[in-house]
C-alpha positions as CSV (number, residue, x, y, z in Angstrom):
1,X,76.5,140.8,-79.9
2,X,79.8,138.6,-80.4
3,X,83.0,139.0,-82.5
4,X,83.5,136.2,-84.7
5,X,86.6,133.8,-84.2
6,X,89.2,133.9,-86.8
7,X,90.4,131.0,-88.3
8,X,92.7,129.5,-85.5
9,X,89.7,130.0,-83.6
10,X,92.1,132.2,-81.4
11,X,91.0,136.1,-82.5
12,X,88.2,137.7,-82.7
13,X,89.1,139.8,-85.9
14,X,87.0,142.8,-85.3
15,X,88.8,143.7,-81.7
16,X,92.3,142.4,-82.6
17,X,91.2,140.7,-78.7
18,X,93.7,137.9,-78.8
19,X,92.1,135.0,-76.6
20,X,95.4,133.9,-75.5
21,X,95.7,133.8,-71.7
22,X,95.2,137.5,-70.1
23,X,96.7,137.3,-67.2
24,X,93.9,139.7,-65.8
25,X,91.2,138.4,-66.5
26,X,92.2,135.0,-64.3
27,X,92.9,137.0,-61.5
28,X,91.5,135.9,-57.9
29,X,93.1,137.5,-55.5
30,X,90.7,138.9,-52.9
31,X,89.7,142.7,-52.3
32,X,91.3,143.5,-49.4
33,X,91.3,147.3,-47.0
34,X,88.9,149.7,-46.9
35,X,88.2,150.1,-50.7
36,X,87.5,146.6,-51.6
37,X,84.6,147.6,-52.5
38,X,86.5,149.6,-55.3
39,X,88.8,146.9,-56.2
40,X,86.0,145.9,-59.4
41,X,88.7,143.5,-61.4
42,X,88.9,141.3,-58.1
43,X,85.4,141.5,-57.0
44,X,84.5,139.7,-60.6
45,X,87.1,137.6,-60.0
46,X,86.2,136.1,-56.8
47,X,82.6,136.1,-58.0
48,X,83.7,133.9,-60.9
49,X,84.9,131.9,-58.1
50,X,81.9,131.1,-56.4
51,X,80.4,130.1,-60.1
52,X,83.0,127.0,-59.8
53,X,81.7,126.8,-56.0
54,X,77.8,126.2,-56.5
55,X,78.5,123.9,-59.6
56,X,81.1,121.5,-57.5
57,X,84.4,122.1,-59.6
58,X,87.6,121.3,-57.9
59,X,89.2,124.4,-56.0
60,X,92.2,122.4,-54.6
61,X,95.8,121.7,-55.2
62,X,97.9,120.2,-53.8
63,X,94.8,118.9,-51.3
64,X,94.9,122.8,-50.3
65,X,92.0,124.9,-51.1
66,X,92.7,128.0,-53.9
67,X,93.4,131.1,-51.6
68,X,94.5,129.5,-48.8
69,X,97.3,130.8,-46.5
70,X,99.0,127.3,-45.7
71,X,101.6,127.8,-47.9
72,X,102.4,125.1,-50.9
73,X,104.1,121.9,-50.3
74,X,105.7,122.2,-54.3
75,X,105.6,126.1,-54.1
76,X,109.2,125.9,-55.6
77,X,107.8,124.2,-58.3
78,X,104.8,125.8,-58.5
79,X,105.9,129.2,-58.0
80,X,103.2,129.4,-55.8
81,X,102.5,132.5,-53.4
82,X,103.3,132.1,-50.1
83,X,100.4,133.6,-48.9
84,X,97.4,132.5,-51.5
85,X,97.7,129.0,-52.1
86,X,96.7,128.2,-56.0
87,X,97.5,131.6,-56.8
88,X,100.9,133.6,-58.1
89,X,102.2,136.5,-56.0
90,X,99.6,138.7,-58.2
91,X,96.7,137.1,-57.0
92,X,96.4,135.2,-60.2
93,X,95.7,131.0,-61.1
94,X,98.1,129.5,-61.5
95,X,98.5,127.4,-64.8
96,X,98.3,124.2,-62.7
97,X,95.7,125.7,-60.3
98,X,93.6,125.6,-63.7
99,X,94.6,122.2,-64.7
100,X,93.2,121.1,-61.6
101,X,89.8,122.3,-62.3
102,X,89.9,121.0,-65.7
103,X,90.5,123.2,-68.2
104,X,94.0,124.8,-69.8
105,X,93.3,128.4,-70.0
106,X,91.2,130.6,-68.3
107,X,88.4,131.3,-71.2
108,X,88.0,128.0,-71.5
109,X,85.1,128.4,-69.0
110,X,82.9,130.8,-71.2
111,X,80.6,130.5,-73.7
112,X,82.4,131.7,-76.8
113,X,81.1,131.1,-80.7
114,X,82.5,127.9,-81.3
115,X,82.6,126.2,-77.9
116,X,80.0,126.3,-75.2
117,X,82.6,126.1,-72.5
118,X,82.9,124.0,-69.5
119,X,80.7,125.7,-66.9
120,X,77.2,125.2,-69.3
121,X,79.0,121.4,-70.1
122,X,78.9,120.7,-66.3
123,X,75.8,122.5,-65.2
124,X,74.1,120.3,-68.7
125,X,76.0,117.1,-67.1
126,X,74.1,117.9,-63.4
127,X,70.5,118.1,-65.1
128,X,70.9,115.0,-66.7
129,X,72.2,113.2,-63.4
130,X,69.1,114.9,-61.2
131,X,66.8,118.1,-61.6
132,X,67.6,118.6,-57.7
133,X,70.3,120.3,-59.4
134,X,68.8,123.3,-60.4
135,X,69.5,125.6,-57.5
136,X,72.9,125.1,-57.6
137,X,72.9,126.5,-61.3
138,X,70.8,129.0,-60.4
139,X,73.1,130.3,-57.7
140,X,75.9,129.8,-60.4
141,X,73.7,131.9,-63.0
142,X,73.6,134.6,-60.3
143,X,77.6,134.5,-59.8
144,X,78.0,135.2,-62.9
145,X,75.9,138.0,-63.1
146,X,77.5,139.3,-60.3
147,X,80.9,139.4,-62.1
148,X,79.4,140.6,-65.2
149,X,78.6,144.1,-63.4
150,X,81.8,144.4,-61.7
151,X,83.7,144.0,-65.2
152,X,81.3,146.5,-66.6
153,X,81.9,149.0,-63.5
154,X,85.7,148.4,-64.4
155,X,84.8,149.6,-67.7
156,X,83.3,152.8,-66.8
157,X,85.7,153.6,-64.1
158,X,88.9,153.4,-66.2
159,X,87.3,154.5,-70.0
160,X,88.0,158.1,-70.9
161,X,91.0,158.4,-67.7
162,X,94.3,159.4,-68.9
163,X,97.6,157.0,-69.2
164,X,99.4,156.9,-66.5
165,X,96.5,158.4,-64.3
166,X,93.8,156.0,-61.9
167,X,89.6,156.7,-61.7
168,X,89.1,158.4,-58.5
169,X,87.4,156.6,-55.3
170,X,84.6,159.6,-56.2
171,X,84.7,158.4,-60.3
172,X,83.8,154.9,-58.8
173,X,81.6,155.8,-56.1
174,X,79.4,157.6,-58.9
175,X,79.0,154.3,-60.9
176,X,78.7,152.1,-57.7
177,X,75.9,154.1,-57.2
178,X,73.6,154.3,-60.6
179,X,73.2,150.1,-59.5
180,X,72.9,147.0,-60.6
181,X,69.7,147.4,-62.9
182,X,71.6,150.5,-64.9
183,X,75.1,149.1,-64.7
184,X,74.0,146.0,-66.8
185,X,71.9,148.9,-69.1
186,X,75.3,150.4,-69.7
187,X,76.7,147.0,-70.6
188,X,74.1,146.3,-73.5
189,X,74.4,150.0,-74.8
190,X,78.1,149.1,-75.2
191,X,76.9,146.1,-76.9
192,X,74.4,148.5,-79.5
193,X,76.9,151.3,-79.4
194,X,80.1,150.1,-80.6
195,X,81.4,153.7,-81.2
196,X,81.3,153.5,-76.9
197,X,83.8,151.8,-76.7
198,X,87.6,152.7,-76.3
199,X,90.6,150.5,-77.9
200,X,91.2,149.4,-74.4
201,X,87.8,148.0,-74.0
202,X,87.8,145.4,-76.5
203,X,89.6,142.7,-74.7
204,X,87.2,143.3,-71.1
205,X,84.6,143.3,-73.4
206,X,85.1,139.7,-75.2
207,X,84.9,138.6,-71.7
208,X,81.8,140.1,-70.5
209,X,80.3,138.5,-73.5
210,X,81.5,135.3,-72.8
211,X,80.0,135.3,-69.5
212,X,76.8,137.2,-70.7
213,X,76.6,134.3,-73.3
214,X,77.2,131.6,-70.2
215,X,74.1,133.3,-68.1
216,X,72.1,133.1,-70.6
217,X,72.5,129.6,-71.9
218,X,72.4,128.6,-68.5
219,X,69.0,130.2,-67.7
220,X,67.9,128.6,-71.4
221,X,69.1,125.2,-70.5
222,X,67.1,125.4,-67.0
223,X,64.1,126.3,-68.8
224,X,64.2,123.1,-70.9
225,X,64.7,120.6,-68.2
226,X,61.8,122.3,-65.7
227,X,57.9,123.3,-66.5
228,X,58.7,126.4,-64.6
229,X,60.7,128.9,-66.2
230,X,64.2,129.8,-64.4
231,X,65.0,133.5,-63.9
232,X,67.9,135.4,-62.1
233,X,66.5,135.3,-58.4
234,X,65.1,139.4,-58.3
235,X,66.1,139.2,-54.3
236,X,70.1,138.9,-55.7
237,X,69.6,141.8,-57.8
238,X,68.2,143.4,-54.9
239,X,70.7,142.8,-52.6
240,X,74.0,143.2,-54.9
241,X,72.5,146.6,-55.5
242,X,72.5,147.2,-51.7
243,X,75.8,145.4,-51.4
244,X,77.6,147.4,-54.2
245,X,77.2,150.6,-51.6
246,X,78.0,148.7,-48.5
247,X,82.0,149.1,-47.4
248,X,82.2,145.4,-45.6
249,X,79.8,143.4,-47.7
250,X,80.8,141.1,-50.7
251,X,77.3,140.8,-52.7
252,X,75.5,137.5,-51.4
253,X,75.4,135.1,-54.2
C-alpha cells in the first residue's frame, strides 16, 4: 500500500510527494458557518487534534491552549494569529506550536516506512506504564479514523474539478452521503487502483496512508497488550455516519 522513501528518507519516489512540511496538511483551523460540515481539510484537521487530546500530548504554548482566542503574549515573535492562539492567520501550527508537542514537522506524527512516528511511540509508552490506558488509544484509534474519511471525502470532492473552479456544496453533499462504511471502500480502491488517482492526489494520499498505517498499528499494538482483541468501537462508525449529514454536529470521537 505504501510508496517507498528515497534515499534521504524525504520522497516517496513513485509520487514525487516530497514529505517536506505541506502547509495543508498541518492545518487546524476550525470549520466555521453553515457549511462546516463541507469544510473536509479542516474537519480532519481538528480530528487529528483530538488524536493528540485522548493520548495527553501538550496543546499549549505560551501556557495558552492551541486555538484559543486570548491572543499571544510573543505573537510578534511568534507571528501568531490574533485570533487562534498556536496557529498562523491560515489556521495552520505554527512551527513552534509543533515544537511544543514534540515533534519538528507535522508528519512526524504518522506511521511512515522507516519510522513508526510519535503517536504509536506514546500510545506503546502508555501500555507499558498501565493497561488502564487502553481507552484512551482507542478513542485516539477512532480520531484517526475520523480524519482518515474526511481526507478521503476531500479527495473525491476536488478529483476530476477543473483549475481554477471549486466542488459544488451538491458534489460534496453526494459523497457526504454514500457514508462512512463506503467512503473508507473508496479509500482502499484508490489504494488497489492506482490508475484512480489524479497527479494532485499523490501528496493527500501519502497522508492518508500514514494515518491508515497509525490506526492500524495502534489497533495491532492493543491487541498484544489485552486477551481481548481491540476493534474500532462500531457505535463511532455509526455515529460519524449520522454526524457526516448533520449541519451542527462535529462527529463524536
Amino acid at each position: 500500500m505504501f510508496a517507498q522513501p528515497g534515499k534521504d528518507g524525504n520522497e516517496f519516489p513513485d509520487t514525487g510527494c516530497i514529505r517536506d512540511e505541506k502547509e495543508k496538511f498541518r492545518n487546524w483551523s476550525p470549520p466555521i458557518g453553515r457549511d462546516a460540515h463541507f469544510q473536509f481539510a479542516k474537519q480532519a484537521g481538528q480530528a487529528e487534534k483530538q488524536v493528540l487530546l485522548h493520548l495527553n500530548f501538550n496543546l499549549e504554548l505560551c501556557g495558552e491552549k492551541f486555538g484559543c482566542k486570548v491572543g499571544c503574549r510573543l505573537r510578534e515573535d511568534l507571528r501568531c494569529s490574533c485570533k487562534q492562539h498556536g496557529l498562523d492567520s491560515r489556521g495552520h501550527l505554527l512551527f513552534a506550536s509543533l515544537k511544543a508537542i514534540g515533534i519538528s514537522k507535522y508528519s512526524d506524527l504518522w506511521y511512515q516506512p522507516y519510522q513508526e512516528g510519535t503517536i504509536v511511540g506514546k500510545a506503546r509508552e502508555l501500555l507499558k506504564f498501565s493497561s488502564s490506558y487502553r481507552k484512551m488509544i482507542q478513542n485516539a484509534q477512532n480520531a484517526i479514523q475520523t480524519s482518515i474519511v474526511y481526507r478521503q471525502l476531500d479527495i473525491l470532492a476536488w478529483r476530476g474539478v477543473s483549475r481554477g473552479h471549486y466542488p459544488s456544496s451538491d458534489r460534496k453533499e453526494d459523497f457526504l452521503r454514500k457514508g462512512v462504511i463506503e467512503i473508507l471502500k473508496e479509500y482502499h480502491e484508490d489504494c488497489t487502483h492506482i490508475m484512480r488517482r489524479t497527479a494532485d492526489d499523490s501528496c493527500h494520499m501519502c497522508e492518508i496512508d500514514m494515518r491508515w498505517k497509525t490506526f492500524e498499528t495502534l489497533v495491532s499494538l492493543l491487541n498484544t497488550h489485552a486477551n481481548m482483541p481491540a476493534h474500532a468501537s462500531p457505535m463511532n462508525i455509526a455515529n460519524l455516519q449520522q454526524a457526516l449529514l448533520d449541519d451542527d454536529a462535529f462527529p463524536p470521537l
